[in-house]
N, C-alpha and C positions, 0 to 999 in steps of 0.2 A: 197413636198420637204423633208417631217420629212422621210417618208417613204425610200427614196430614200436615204437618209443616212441609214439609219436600213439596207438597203438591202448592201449597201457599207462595213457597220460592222461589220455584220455579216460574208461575203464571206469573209472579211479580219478576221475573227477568226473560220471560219470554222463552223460556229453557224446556227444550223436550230430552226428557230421562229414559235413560234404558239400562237392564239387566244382563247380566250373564252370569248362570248360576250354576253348580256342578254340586256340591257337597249339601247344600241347600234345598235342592229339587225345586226353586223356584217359588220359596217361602217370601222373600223378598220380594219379588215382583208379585205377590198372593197380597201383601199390606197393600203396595201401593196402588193397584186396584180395587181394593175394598174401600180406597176412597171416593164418596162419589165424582163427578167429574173429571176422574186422573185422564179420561181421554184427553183432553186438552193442554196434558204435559207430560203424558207419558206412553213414549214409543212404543215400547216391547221389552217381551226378553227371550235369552235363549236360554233352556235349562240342556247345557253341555255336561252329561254324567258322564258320558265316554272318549276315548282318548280322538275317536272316529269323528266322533261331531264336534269336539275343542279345532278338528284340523279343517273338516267338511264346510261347517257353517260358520266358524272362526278366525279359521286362516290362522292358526298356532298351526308352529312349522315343527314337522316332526322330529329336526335336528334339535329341536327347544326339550321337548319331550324329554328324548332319551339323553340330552345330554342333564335336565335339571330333573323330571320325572312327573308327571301333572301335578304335584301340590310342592311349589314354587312361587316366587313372584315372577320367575322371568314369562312363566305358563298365561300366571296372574292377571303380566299386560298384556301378554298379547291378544287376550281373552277381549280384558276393557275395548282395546283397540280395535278387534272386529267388529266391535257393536258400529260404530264408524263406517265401517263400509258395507254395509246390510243394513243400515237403515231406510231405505226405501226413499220414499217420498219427500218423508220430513227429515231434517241433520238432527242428529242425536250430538246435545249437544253438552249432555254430561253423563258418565256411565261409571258404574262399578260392577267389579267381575270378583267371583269370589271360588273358590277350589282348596278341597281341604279331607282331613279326615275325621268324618264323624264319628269312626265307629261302631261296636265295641271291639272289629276286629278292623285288621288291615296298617295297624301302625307298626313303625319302625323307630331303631335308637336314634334314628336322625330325624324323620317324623311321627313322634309319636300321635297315638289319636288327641284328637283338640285340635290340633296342625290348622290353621287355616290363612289363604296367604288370601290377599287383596289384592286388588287394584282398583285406582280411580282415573280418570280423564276429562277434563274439558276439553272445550275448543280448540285448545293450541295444539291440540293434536299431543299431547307427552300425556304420560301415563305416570303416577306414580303410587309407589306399593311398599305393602309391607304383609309383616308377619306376626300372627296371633296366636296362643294355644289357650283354648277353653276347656273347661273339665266340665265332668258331669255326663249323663247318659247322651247318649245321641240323639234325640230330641231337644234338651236343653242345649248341646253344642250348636244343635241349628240356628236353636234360636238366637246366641249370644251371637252366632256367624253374622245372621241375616241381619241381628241388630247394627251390630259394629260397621257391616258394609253399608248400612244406609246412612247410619251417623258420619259415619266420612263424606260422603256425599253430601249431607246436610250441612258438613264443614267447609266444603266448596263449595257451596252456594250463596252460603251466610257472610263468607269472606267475599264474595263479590266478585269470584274470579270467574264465574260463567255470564255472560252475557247471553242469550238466547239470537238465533239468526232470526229472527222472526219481528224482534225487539221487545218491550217490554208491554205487558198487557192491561 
């Protein structure tokens, strides 16, 4: 249903969406494709599970990395931010990037598992992020993951701060 409003809001502001997922595997961008006609608002996504293709297909700087570690927000934007300049054809013209630990192994006292950092982006080019911990098996962390990054995104759209380059449909 989340999805299915995103693709509603977008067409209604002309807005093409895109993904970048890592701790998610690309569950987010799996909704918003299963709605039909997402082609018409929705770009792509990268699923970046490694720290190789966060830098490869991303352009997250490996100084970002090691100095904040991939589940960060500073990782977070600059994840959102590549979707930006990989978009192709069409400008992406609102994106959430999401990196985190699902789980049931691989957390730390500073990240424990649930960890998951955000980012969003519109137009103006700024990113902004935050930080979530969800509990429950790693399956359910996805999904609370995948939910929470599209509900921001649907919070950015609804607030009226994306305008699509294309204009409204």
């Amino acid at each position: 249903m989340l999805a299915l409003g995103l693709g509603w809001l977008a067409s209604r502001r002309g807005a093409y969406l895109a993904t970048a997922e890592s701790c998610t595997g690309g569950l987010a961008s799996s909704w918003m494709t299963a709605v039909s006609g997402s082609s018409r608002w929705f770009e792509g996504s990268v699923v970046s599970y490694s720290n190789g293709v966060k830098m490869q297909l991303l352009g997250v700087r490996a100084e970002t990395l090691r100095a904040n570690g991939a589940v960060s927000t500073q990782v977070a934007e600059e994840m959102v931010l590549g979707l930006a300049r990989i978009s192709g054809d069409r400008i992406v013209d609102a994106g959430v990037s999401l990196t985190g630990v699902a789980g049931p192994g691989g957390g730390s006292p500073d990240k424990p598992v649930g960890t998951v950092c955000f980012a969003w982006m519109h137009g103006d080019g700024r990113a902004y992020s935050s930080r979530q911990c969800f509990s429950g098996s790693r399956n359910q962390i996805q999904l609370q993951a995948a939910w929470w990054g599209l509900a921001g995104l649907f919070a950015l759209l609804s607030r009226g701060l994306v305008e699509g380059q294309r204009g409204p449909s």
